[in-house]
Structure formats: C-alpha cells, structure tokens
C-alpha positions, 0 to 999 in steps of 0.5 A: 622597780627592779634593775632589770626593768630600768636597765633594759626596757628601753634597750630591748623596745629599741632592738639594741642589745641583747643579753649575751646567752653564751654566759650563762653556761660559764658559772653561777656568779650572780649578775650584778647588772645586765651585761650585753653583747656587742651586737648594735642593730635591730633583730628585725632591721636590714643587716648592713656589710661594710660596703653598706649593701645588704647582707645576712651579716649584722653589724656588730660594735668593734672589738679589739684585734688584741690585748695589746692594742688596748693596753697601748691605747690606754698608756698613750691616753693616759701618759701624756704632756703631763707626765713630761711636764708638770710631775718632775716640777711637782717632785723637785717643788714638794720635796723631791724623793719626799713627794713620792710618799702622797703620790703613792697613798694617792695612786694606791687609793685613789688612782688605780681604783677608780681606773679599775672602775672605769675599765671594768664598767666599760667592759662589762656593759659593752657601751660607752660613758654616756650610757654606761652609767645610767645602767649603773645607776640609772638616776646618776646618768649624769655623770655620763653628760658631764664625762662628754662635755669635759672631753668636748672642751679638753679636745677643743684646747689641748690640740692647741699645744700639738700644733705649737709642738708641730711649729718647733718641729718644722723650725727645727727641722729647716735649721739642720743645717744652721742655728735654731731661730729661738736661738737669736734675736733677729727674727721678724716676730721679736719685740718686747711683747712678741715671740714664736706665738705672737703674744697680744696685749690680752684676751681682749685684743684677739689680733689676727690669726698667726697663719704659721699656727694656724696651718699647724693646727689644721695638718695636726687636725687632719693627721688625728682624723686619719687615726679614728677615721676607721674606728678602734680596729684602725686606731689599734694598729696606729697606737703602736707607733705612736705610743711606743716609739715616743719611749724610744725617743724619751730613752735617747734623750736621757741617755744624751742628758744624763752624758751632759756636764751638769746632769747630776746637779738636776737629778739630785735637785729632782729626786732629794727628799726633804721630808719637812714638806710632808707637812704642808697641806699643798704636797698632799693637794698636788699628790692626789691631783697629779694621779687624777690627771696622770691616770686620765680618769674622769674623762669617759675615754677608758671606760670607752676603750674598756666597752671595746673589750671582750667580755672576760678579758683581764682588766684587773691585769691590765689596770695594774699593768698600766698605772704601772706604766704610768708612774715609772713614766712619769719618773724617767721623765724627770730624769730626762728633763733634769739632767738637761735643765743641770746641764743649763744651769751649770752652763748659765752658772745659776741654780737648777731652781732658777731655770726650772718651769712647769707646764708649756713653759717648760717644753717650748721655753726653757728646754729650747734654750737648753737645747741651742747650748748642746752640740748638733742642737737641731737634731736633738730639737727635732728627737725632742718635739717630734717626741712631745707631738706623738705623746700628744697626738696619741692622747688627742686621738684617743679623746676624740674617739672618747667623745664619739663613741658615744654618739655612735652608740646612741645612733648605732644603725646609722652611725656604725655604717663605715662611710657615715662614721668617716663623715662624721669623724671628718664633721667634728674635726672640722668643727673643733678646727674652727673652735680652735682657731680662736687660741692661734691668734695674737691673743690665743694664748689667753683663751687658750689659758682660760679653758685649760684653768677652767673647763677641765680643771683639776675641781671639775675632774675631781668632782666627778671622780667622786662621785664615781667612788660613792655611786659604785662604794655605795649607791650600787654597791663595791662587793656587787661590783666585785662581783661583776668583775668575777664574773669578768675575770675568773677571781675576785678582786682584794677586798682593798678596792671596796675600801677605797670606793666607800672610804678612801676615795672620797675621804681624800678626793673631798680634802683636795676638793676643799683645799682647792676650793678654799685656795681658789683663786682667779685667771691671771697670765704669767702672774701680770695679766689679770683677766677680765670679768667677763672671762672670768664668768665664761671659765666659770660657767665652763667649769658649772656647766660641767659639774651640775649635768650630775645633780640636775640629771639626777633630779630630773630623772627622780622627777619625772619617773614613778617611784620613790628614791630607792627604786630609783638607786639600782638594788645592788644594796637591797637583798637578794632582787636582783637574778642570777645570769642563769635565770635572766630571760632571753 
C-alpha cells in the first residue's frame, strides 16, 4: 500500500483537492508526501462567488494577503498572558538569570523544532491539524482529534480571564476621576470570602451568575467573532492592531516602572542567577514546560495558520523570527512587571518575594495593588488591562479559528460559503458563551481552575508533542521531512532538526512527562479548598479524553483497514516507494 494511495484516495473520490501541477516544473526534489493546492470544491460542482450566486469562479481556501499578517497572527497566539504572568515567576523561582540556562536547552531542542514541525506540516498540506496528520501518517491521525479537543476545552476557560481583564478595565475607567474601587474596602462585594469576582464556598456551591462578569464574558465574546467572522483575510487585517499596540503599552509600562523608586530592587531579584538551582530536577521541569506553553505547540492552530500559506513561502525564517519574539517577550516582560512589584515592596518595606505571584494572581491581585501606590493610578490600571485583554483577545481568536478551520475544511463547499461561515462562527461562539457562564458565577473561579489544571494541562500538551517528534523523527521519517521543506523553501534545514525529532525532543519531553507524573498531585484552590472527588474524576477525564484519541484512533485505523503495521506507517523509511513530484500523475 503506497503513500499515495492512502493519502489520496479518499480526497480524489470526494473532489477536494487536487495536486498543485505548477510544482512540477520548479525542481526534481523528491516529494515526501502529496502536496495540494488550496482549491476546496469539486471540478464537477456548481462553482459559487462570494455573494453565493453562481459563477465560473471556484471557491479557492483563504491565503494570506502577507507574510506579515501571518507572522503577526502567529506572535499574537503565541505570546499570550503567560509571557507576562508565569516565566518572570519562574525566572526569579528558579534561579533568576540561572533559569535561562534550561530555557534555552529546551527552546533550541524542543520548542522551535516542533514549531517548525507544525509550521511546515501546515504549509505543505495546505489543510488543517485535523487532516493534516492523518496525510502524514495515516494511523497517527489522531493526534489531529486530540489537537481539537484541547483547543475546544482551552477556548471554552481561557476567555474567562479576558472577560475579568474587561471588568478591570471598565472599573478602571469610571475611576479616572477618582480612586480605584480595589483601592478601599467599602464596596458592596467586600467580606471576608468575597471580592470583584465573588468567591462561593466551592465548586459545590456554584451560587448565581455575577451578571457584571457575565456581560463581560458576552461583550468579549462577540468582539472575538468579529475578528473571524470574515476568515483569515479579515483576521489578518485585525492582528496589526492587536498584536502590536500591546508592545506599545508593555514599553510604556516598563518605561513607567523602571522610573519607579524601588525598580532596581525587583529587577536584580528577577534576573540574579544562583546557579545552585541548576541541580534540582523542578528547574529543568519548568524550563521545558514553559517553552512548550510559551510557543503555543500542540495546539493545531499554527499548523493552521501555517495551511493558510503559499506553498514556498519561508517558514524556516518565520519560525526563527518568531520564537525570537517569543522569548525577548517573555523577558522585557519580567522587566515590566518587576520593577513594579520593587516599587511595592519598598513602598510596603517588605521583600519583593513577599509580593511576588504567579498566574491571575499576579494581573488582577498584586499589580492592582501596585498600581493604587503610583500617582494617576487609573490611567496607568486603564494602559495596564487594556494591554492584558489585546494580548488575550489576539490568542483567543486565533484559537478559535484553530478550532474551525477544521471543521470548514471537512465540509468545505458549504462551509467555505461567506455567509454560512458567518453562521457558524456566530453558532460556536454562542455556544462557548453559555459553556462559559458556568466560570462567572459565585463558584466559577473553581471550575474555572479545574479546566485550566486538567483539560489543557502541561501532560496533556507534552504527550502530544511527543508524539509530534517520533512520528516525524521516526515513523515518516526527519530527512524525508527535510526534504519537504526543501521543496518549500529552496534549502535545506540543519541536520539539528533531525537530531532533536529523533533524539532531543522526545528524550526531554519523556523526563518532564515522568517527573510531572511522578509529582502529581490533586486540584486544591489556593492551597485550603480541596476539591471533590467527583471533580476530581471530571478533570481527569478531561485530561484522558484528550490524550487516548491518539492510540485508539491508531488502533482502530490498524483494525480496520487491510494491511500489515508497515503499510499502515507512511514509506518515508522504506526505500525508494515513494515518486518524484515530476512522475506523480495528474
């Protein structure tokens, strides 16, 4: 059974895609796997316009307009609320400047080979995550599924922390005359359990829905459907304002810190190294967790944003360009945010480890606090949370549109129609809407808690990542992927890459996987509130449902189509089988 066959048997009996005829001319690179072009309905279909009249003109699946637009699509995915958040905690936790030592092994072996990975798949397939495996590796198309339910579950929960971001910001702004209202204690929502979200007893007592983050929720939901509503052409255009305007806010925000008295205090906290930490096995573990995260793999939405590409664009560039990015981001960051907590602690005549938080606590607990110490302290609250919702409303959307384009890609004559894209865009909003409300009632801050612990958890992440490497190290084979993206970009890759699929990746990924599990330990909120049981089970099962797509969709595939296991596996490793572009037949 040939590569071919498995590949592109089902796609040529539906009339889907066709090869791309005006490669052959361009070299005798042999073709690692069936390319196609980006053409989405059937030869012998009515062709349908924009307007969804008839015309001679086929629909043909969205391309960026520029490079740009997807290089700016890609850094606003993949620099998100962690970037600000969790790695100037884990710098200044692990060693400070030390820290960078296995953020760097892990980048340069983990993190940007499996971008490339994802980038160059994406491209060369011109189809999403869901299908663009399966042409990979045909028994391993269930990494596609598990891609898709982690980004189901991630849309559904990470929202929840824009719609708080949008309740600061309009507290923030009907203060500008006056005093922030986290900055006293007479405000209706103050007890001893309670504050701006309204905290229940547990996840057992859900309360009612806090209407304030409720239409939160709904105005943040609705300006993510007007980013895809149109597609990628559409989010292309929305991507320069929201990726890059939060760096204009993030450089007059360090600018305003570091002028601070007390600044030096936090940044030296941040970035002094004690290379004493190097030796402890949870440094390591946080390195290689923050890359993965950091970088946004295992997702399937930049293997998405990558199908959206013309077929020789650069991809090697871009990737180097925007783990780049990625990581100075991540650094000028810290410097943002710990000049700040310097300035709060000399003001409160305490240690910047005493005031220093990780994750939500960090954006909506202790920089609030220091905020109401600055002068014009609503102008800086307003700079500061208008910033946290563009950083997050440009990863939500973008994971959203993650998460469609599959489904547009397996129903593409009816779903690549202008209008039923915008009901459907419009159906899946609503829906994760609703799902939502169930984290901005009195208890959602618990479930919301068990779905980011569980249903996009850094084992869930890491366990497809590895299996990302070995399938393409391994299975189909690192030099016959080389040799698709010399086809792409005009030159081959280092031989690196091939080293860290086959040994790199999965040597590290495996030793965070075993240490995580290992250290494993159940859900509590805050370290008091033990959750029960019963939720306990349901964050597990988010986690399983996730991770076992991959070898039950392997196992049933083997089951049920004729063969042995090597026919199954694509023939990248097995000789000379497979064709050169200029033989393949049209």
């Amino acid at each position: 059974m040939k590569l071919d066959s498995v590949n592109r048997g089902s796609n040529e009996e539906n009339g889907i895609y066709e090869l791309d005829k005006t490669l052959n001319s361009a070299n005798d690179v042999e073709q690692p796997f069936p390319v196609a072009k980006p053409l989405l309905i059937n030869k012998d279909s009515e062709s349908i316009e924009s307007t969804g009249s008839e015309s001679s003109e086929p629909i043909k699946r969205e391309q960026w307009s520029r490079n740009l637009e997807f290089m700016l699509a890609c850094v606003g995915f993949a620099v998100g609320l962690g970037n600000i958040w969790r790695f100037p905690y884990l710098c200044y936790k692990n060693g400070g400047g030390a820290f960078l030592i296995p953020y760097l092994v892990c980048m340069l072996t983990c993190g940007i080979p499996i971008f490339l990975i994802e980038l160059g798949l994406g491209q060369y397939t011109s189809i999403s995550s869901l299908q663009a495996w399966g042409r990979l590796a045909p028994a391993f198309k269930g990494i596609g599924v598990s891609l898709l339910l982690v980004t189901f579950y991630l849309n559904i929960y990470y929202i929840i922390i824009l719609a708080w971001a949008a309740r600061y910001l309009v507290a923030s702004l009907a203060s500008v005359a006056g005093e922030l209202p986290w900055a006293s204690c007479g405000n209706h929502w103050n007890t001893n359990r309670r504050h701006v979200l309204q905290l229940s007893d547990g996840i057992d007592s859900p309360g009612s829905v806090v209407w304030e983050l409720a239409l939160s929720l709904l105005v943040v939901w609705m300006l993510v459907y007007f980013c895809v509503w149109r597609g990628i052409k559409w989010s292309g255009k929305v991507v320069y304002f929201t990726a890059i305007f939060p760096y204009l806010i993030l450089t007059v925000l360090f600018i305003r810190g570091v002028t601070l008295d007390g600044a030096i205090d936090g940044i030296v906290f941040y970035l002094r190294p004690d290379f004493s930490r190097l030796t402890d096995p949870q440094v390591w573990v946080d390195g290689g967790s923050q890359i993965i995260f950091s970088y946004a793999i295992a997702f399937g939405a930049m293997l998405n944003l990558g199908s959206y590409n013309k077929f020789s664009n650069n991809f090697y560039r871009d990737c180097v360009i925007i783990s780049t990015i990625n990581s100075c981001t991540s650094l000028f960051g810290g410097f943002a945010v710990f000049s700040v907590l310097g300035f709060m602690a000399r003001e409160q005549n305490v240690t910047v480890a005493d005031v220093a938080q990780s994750g939500p606590g960090l954006v909506f607990m202790t920089y609030p606090k220091a905020v109401i110490q600055m002068p014009a302290a609503p102008l800086w609250a307003i700079l500061f949370f208008f910033m946290i919702l563009l950083v997050g409303i440009d990863s939500q959307f973008v994971a959203v549109e993650g998460l469609l384009t599959p489904l547009y890609d397996l129903f593409p004559k009816q779903m690549y129609r202008p209008r039923n894209r915008m009901w459907s865009s419009a159906l899946y909003c609503g829906v994760s809407f609703l799902l939502g409300l169930t984290m901005v009632t009195q208890g959602g801050m618990y479930v919301f808690q068990l779905f980011d612990y569980y249903s996009a958890s850094g084992i869930v992440v890491l366990w497809i990542c590895l299996f990302e490497s070995i399938i393409v190290g391994w299975i189909f084979g690192g030099d016959k992927f080389v040799d698709a993206t010399e086809l792409m970009i005009g030159r081959r890759i280092p031989k690196w890459f091939v080293v860290c699929w086959r040994y790199g990746s999965p040597i590290i990924i495996m030793a965070i996987l075993g240490f995580m599990l290992v250290d494993f330990k159940p859900l509590t909120y805050n370290k008091t509130y033990v959750y029960p049981d019963w939720a306990q089970a349901l964050g597990l099962l988010m986690a399983i449902t996730s991770m076992l797509c991959i070898p039950i969709v392997f196992m049933w595939t083997f089951y049920h189509t004729k063969g042995s296991l090597r026919e199954e596996l694509p023939e990248a490793n097995y000789g000379d089988q497979h064709e050169k572009i200029n033989d393949v037949p049209y």
